[in-house]
TIPAKOL-909884 format. One record per residue: residue in one letter; x, y, z of N, C-alpha, C in turn. Coordinates in pm, whole numbers, padded with zeros to 5 digits, always signed. Layout:
residues N
AXYZXYZXYZ ...
***
This chain:
residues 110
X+00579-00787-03099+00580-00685-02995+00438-00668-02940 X+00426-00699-02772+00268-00706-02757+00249-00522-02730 X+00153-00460-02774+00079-00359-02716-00079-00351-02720 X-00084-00247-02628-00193-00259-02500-00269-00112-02512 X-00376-00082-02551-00461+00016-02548-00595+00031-02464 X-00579+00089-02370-00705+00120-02332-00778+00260-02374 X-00932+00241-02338-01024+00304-02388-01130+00379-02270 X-01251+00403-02288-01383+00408-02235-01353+00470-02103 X-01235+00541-02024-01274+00620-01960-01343+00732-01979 X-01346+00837-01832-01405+00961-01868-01467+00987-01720 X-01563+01056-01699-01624+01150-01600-01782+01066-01552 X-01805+00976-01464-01901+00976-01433-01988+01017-01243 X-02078+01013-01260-02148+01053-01150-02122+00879-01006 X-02117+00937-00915-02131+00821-00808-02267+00698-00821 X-02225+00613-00835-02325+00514-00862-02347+00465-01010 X-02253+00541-01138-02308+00485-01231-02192+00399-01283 X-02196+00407-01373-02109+00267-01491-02017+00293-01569 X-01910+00243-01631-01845+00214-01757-01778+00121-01768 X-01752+00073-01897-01633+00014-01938-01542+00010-02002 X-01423+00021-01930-01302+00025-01985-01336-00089-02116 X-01185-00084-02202-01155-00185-02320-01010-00200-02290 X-00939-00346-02311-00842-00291-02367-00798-00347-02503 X-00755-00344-02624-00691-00384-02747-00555-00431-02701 X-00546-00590-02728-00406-00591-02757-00379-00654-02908 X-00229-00677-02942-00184-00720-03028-00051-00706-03009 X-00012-00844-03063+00102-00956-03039+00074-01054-02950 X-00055-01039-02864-00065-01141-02786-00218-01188-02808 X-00254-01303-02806-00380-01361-02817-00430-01300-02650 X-00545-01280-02621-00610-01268-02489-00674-01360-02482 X-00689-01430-02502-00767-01559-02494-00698-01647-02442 X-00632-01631-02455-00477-01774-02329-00366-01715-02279 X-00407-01587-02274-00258-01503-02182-00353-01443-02052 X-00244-01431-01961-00294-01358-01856-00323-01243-01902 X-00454-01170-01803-00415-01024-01846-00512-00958-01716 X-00430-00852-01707-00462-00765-01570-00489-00628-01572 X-00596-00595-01498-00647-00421-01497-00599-00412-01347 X-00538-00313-01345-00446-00222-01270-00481-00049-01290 X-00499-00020-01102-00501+00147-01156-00445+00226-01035 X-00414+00333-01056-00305+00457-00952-00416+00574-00968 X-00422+00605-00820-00502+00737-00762-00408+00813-00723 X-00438+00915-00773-00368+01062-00749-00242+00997-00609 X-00132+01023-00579-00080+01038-00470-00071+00893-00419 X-00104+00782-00523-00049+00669-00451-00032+00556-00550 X-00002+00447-00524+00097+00302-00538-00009+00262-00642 X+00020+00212-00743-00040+00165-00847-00101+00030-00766 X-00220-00044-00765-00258-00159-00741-00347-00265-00840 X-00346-00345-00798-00439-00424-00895-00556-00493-00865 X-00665-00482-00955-00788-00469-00950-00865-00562-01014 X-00826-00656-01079-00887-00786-01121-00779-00844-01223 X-00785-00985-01212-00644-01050-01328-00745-01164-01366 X-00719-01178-01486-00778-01332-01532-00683-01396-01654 X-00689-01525-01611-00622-01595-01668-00707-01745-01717 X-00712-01765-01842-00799-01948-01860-00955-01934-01792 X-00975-01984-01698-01125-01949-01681-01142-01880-01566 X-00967-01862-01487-01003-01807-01380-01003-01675-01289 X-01067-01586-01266-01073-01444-01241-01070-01388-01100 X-00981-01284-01083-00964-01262-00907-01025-01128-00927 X-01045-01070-00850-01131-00952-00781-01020-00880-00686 X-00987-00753-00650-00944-00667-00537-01074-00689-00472 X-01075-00722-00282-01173-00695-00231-01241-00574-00264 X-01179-00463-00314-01273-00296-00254-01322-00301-00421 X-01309-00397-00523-01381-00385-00650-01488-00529-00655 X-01463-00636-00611-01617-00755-00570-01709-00729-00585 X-01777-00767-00677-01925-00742-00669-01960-00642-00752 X-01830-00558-00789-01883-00424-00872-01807-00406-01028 X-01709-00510-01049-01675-00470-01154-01657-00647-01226 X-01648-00627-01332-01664-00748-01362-01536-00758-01501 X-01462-00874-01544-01387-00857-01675-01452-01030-01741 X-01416-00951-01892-01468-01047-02001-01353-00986-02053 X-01373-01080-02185-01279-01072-02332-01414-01108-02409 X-01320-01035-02543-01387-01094-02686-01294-01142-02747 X-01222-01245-02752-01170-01341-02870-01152-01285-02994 X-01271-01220-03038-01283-01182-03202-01172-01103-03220 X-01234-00967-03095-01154-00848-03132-01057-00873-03047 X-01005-00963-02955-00857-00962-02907-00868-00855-02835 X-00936-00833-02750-00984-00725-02676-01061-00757-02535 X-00974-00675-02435-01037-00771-02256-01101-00597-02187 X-01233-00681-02136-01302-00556-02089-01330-00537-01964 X-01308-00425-01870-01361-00418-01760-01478-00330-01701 X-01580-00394-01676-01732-00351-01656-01685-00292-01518 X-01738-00172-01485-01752-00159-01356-01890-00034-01321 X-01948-00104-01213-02064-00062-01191-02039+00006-01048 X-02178+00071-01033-02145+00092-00883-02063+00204-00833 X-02019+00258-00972-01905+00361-00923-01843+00422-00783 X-01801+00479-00743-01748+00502-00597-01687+00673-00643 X-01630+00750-00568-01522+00828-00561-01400+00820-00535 X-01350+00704-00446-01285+00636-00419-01188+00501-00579 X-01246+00550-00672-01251+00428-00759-01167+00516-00866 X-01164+00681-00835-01149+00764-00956-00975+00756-00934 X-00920+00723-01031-00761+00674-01126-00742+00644-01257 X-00603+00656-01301-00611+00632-01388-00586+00461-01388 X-00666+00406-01511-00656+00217-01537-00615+00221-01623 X-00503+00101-01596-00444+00047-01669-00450-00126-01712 X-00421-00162-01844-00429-00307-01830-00267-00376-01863 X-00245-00450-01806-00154-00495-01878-00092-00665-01882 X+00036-00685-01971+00052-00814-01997+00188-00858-01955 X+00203-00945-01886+00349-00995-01798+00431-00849-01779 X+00497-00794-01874+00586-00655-01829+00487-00528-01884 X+00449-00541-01978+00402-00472-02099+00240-00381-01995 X+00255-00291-02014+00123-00152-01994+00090-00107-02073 X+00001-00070-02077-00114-00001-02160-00079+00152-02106 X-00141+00266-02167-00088+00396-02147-00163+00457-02026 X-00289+00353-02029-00375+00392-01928-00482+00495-01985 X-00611+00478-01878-00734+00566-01911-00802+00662-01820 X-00830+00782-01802-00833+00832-01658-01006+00787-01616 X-01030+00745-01507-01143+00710-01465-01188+00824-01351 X-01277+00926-01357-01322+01004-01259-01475+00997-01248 X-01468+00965-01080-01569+00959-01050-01622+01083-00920 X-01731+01164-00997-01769+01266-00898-01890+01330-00957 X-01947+01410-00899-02094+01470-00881-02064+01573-00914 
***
């Protein structure tokens, strides 16, 4: 049974940083797809970077500002995001073919 935990949200100021985590298990991250996805207040869940094998897509309005890795060890895929916005503040989610994570709330404001 794969599940999906994310982490490392919380409250930051415009312009600064965090990174999400997410934990899975039942599934290796290291050769499965896996995707961060997030929903702002009042709208359509979208998606925000997917990587799969070596290769990684970007949402245009996140390029340049957020970045995803894995660690192998811990079976665990991370999303760096810098640059913060207000525009950026939702809750993220990661997830695997059907399977979601519970999600993490990301707020960004002054």
């Amino acid at each position: 049974q794969v599940q999906l935990v994310e982490s490392g949200g919380g409250l930051v100021q415009p312009g600064g940083s965090l990174r999400l985590s997410c934990a899975a298990s039942g599934i290796a991250v290291s050769i499965n797809a896996m995707g961060w996805y997030r929903q702002a207040p009042g709208k359509q869940r979208e998606w925000v970077a997917i990587t799969r094998g070596g290769v990684t897509i970007y949402a245009d309005s996140v390029k340049g500002r957020f970045t995803i890795s894995r660690d192998n060890a811990k079976n665990t895929v991370y999303l760096q995001m810098n640059s913060l916005k207000a525009e950026d503040t939702a809750v993220y989610y990661c997830k695997n073919g059907a399977v979601w994570g519970q999600g993490t709330q990301v707020t960004v404001s002054s």
